[in-house]
VOMARTOR-644859 format. One record per residue: residue number from 1; x, y, z of N, C-alpha, C in turn; residue in one letter. Coordinates in Angstrom, 2 decimals. Example, Ala and Ser with C-alpha at 12.3 -4.5 7.8 and 13.67 -1.06 7.14 Angstrom:
<recs>
   i      nX      nY      nZ     caX     caY     caZ      cX      cY      cZ aa
   1   13.19   -5.69    7.80   12.30   -4.50    7.80   13.20   -3.30    7.80  A
   2   12.85   -2.25    7.08   13.67   -1.06    7.14   12.90    0.03    7.87  S
</recs>
This chain:
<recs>
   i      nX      nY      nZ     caX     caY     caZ      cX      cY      cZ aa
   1  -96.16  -13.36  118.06  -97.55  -13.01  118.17  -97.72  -11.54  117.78  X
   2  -98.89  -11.42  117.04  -98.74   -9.87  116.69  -99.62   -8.99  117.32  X
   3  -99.60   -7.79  117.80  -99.94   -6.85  118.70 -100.79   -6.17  117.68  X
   4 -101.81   -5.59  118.54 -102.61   -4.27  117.95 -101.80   -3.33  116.85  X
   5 -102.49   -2.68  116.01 -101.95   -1.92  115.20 -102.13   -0.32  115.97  X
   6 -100.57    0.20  115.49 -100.12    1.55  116.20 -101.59    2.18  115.95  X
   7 -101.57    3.32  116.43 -103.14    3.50  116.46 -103.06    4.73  114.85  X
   8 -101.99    4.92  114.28 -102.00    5.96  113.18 -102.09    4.92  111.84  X
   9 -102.11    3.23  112.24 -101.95    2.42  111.26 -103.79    1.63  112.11  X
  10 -104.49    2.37  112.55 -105.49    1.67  112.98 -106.95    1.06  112.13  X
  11 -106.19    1.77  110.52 -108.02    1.26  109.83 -107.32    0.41  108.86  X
  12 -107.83   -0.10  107.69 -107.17   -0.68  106.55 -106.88    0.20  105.34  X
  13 -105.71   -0.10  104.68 -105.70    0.99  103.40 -104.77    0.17  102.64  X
  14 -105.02    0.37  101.28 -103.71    0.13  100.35 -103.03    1.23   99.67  X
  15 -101.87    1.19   99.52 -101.26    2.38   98.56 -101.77    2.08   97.41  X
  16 -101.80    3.20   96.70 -102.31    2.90   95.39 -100.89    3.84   94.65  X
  17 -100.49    3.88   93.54  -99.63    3.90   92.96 -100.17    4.80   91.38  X
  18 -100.19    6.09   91.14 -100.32    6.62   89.71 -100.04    7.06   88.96  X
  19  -99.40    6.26   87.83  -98.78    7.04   87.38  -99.18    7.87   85.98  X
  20  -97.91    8.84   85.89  -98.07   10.09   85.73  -96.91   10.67   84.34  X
  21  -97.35   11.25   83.67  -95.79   11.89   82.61  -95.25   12.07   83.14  X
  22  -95.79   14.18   83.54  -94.87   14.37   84.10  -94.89   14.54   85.57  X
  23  -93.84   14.33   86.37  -94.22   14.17   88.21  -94.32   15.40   88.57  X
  24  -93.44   16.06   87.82  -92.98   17.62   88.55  -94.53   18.62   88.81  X
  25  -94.87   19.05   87.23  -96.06   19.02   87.65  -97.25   18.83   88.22  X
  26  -97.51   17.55   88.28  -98.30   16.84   88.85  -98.55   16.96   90.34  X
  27  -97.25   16.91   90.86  -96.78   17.44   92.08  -97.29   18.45   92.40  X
  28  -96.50   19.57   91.50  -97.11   20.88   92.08  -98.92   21.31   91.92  X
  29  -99.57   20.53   91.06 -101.19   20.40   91.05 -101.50   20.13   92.28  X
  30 -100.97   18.90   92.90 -101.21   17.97   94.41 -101.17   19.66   95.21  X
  31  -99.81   20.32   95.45  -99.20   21.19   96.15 -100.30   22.61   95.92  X
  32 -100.67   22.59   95.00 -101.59   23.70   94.97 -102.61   23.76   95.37  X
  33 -103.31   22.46   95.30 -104.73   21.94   95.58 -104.79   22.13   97.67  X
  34 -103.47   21.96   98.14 -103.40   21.60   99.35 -103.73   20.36   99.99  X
  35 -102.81   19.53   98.92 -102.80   17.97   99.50 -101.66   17.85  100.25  X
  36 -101.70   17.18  101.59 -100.73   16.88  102.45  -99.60   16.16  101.49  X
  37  -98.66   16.44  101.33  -97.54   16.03  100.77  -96.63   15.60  101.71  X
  38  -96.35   14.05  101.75  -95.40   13.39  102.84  -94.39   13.21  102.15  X
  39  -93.58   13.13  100.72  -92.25   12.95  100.48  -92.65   13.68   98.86  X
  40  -91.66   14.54   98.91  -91.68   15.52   97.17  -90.98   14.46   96.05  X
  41  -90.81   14.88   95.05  -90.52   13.77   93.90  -88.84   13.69   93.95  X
  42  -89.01   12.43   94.21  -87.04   11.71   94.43  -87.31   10.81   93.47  X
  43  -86.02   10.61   93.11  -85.63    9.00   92.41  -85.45    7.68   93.57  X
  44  -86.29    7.18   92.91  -86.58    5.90   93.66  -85.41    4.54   92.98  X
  45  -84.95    4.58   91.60  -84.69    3.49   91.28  -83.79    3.42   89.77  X
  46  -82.65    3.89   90.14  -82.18    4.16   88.80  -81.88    3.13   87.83  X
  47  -82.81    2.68   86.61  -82.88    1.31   85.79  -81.53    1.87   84.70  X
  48  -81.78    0.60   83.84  -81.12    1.23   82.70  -81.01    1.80   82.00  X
  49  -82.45    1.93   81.23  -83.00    2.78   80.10  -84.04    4.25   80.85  X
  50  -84.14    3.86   82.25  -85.33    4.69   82.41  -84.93    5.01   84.22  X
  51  -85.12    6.21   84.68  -85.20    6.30   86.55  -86.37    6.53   86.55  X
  52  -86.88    5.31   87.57  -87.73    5.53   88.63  -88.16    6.67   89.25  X
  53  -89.21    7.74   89.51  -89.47    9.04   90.32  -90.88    8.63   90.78  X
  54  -90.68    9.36   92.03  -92.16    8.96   92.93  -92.20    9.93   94.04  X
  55  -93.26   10.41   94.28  -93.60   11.57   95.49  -95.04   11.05   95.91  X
  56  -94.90   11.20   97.20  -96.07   10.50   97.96  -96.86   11.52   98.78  X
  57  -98.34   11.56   98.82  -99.32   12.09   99.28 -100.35   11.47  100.18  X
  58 -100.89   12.34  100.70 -102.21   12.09  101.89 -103.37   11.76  100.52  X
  59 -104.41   11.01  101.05 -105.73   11.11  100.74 -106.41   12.12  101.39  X
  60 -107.82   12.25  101.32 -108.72   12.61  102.47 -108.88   12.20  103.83  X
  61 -108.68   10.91  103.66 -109.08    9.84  104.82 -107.32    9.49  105.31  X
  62 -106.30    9.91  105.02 -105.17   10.32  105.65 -104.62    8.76  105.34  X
  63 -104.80    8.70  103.86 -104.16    7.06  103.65 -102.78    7.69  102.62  X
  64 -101.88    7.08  102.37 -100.56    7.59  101.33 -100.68    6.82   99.94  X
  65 -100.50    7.65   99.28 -100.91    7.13   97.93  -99.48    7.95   97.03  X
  66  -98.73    7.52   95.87  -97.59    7.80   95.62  -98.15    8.05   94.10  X
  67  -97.31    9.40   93.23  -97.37    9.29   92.03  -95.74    9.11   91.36  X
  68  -96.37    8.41   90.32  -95.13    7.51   90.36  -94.58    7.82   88.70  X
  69  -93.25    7.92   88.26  -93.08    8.51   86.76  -91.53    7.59   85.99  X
  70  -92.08    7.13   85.20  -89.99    6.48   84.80  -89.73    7.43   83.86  X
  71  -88.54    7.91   83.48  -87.85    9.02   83.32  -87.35    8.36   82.19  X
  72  -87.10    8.61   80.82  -86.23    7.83   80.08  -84.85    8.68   80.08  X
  73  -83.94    7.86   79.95  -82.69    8.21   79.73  -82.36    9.63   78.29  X
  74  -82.89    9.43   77.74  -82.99    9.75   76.64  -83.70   11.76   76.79  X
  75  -84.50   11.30   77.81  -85.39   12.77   78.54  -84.56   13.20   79.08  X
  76  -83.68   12.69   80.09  -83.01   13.19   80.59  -81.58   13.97   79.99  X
  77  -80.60   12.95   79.56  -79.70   13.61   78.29  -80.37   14.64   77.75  X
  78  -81.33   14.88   77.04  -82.12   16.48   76.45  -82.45   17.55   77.39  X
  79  -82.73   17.30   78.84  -82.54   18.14   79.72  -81.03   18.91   80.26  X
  80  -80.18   17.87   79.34  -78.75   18.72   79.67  -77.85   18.88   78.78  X
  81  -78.87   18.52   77.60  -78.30   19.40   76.42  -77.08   18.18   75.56  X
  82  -77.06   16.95   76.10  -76.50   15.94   75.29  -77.28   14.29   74.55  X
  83  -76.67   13.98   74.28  -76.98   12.80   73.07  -77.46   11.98   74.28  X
  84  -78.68   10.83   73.79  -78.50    9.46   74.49  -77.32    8.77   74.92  X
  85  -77.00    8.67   73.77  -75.85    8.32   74.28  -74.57    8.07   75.45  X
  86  -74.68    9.98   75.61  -74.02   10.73   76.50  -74.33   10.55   77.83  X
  87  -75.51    9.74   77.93  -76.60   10.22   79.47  -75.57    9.15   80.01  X
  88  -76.08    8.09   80.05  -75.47    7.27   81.07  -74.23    7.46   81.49  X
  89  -73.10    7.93   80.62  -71.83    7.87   80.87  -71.66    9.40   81.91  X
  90  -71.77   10.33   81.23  -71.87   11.57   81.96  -72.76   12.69   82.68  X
  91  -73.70   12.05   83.19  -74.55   13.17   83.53  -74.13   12.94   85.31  X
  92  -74.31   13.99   85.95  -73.97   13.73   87.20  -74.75   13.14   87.95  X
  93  -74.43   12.77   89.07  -75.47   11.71   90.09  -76.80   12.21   90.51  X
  94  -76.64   13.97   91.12  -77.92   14.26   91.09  -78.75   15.25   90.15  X
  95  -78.33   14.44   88.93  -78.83   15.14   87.76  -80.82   15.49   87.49  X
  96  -81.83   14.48   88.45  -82.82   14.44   88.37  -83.17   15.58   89.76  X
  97  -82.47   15.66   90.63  -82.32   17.14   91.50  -82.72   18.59   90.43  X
  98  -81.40   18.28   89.66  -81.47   19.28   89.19  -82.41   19.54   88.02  X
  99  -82.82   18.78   87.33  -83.60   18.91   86.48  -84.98   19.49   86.92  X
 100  -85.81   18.81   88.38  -86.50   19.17   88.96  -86.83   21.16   89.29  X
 101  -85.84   21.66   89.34  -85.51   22.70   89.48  -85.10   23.68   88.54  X
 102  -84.81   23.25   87.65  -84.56   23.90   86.11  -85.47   24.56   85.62  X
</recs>
């Protein structure tokens, strides 16, 4: 049987999901503006050709809404200075850390 909703989950909302080129920026637009920022831009989902990146925000009305970015492999390898090729095999694990920060 299901119980009342916690009272911070008490109205209705959907995430909405937008995406975006680039996150980093985008981010820091959110961050400047002074939007509540509940999680900064992580990799969510490392595919084959492309990672997953997503950082999640407040609305007005205090609902979470995520901007969301796939990364191509190919972007990434040029952020560290090697071939497509090269990406998958050698780039290190928290290579989208660091890129973030670059």
């Amino acid at each position: 049987m299901l119980g009342p909703a916690e009272r911070r989950l008490d109205h209705p909302s959907s995430i909405l999901y937008f995406r975006v080129s680039d996150l980093t920026s985008s981010h820091q637009r959110l961050v400047d503006a002074g939007v509540p920022i509940v999680a900064p831009p992580r990799l969510i989902a490392p595919m084959p050709t492309y990672d997953l990146w997503m950082s999640a925000f407040r609305d007005s009305e205090g609902n979470i809404h995520q901007l969301m970015s796939e990364k191509s492999r190919a972007q990434i390898a040029f952020s560290f200075g090697e071939t497509s090729r090269q990406a998958s095999a050698t780039a290190p694990a928290d290579y989208g850390i660091l890129h973030l920060h670059a």
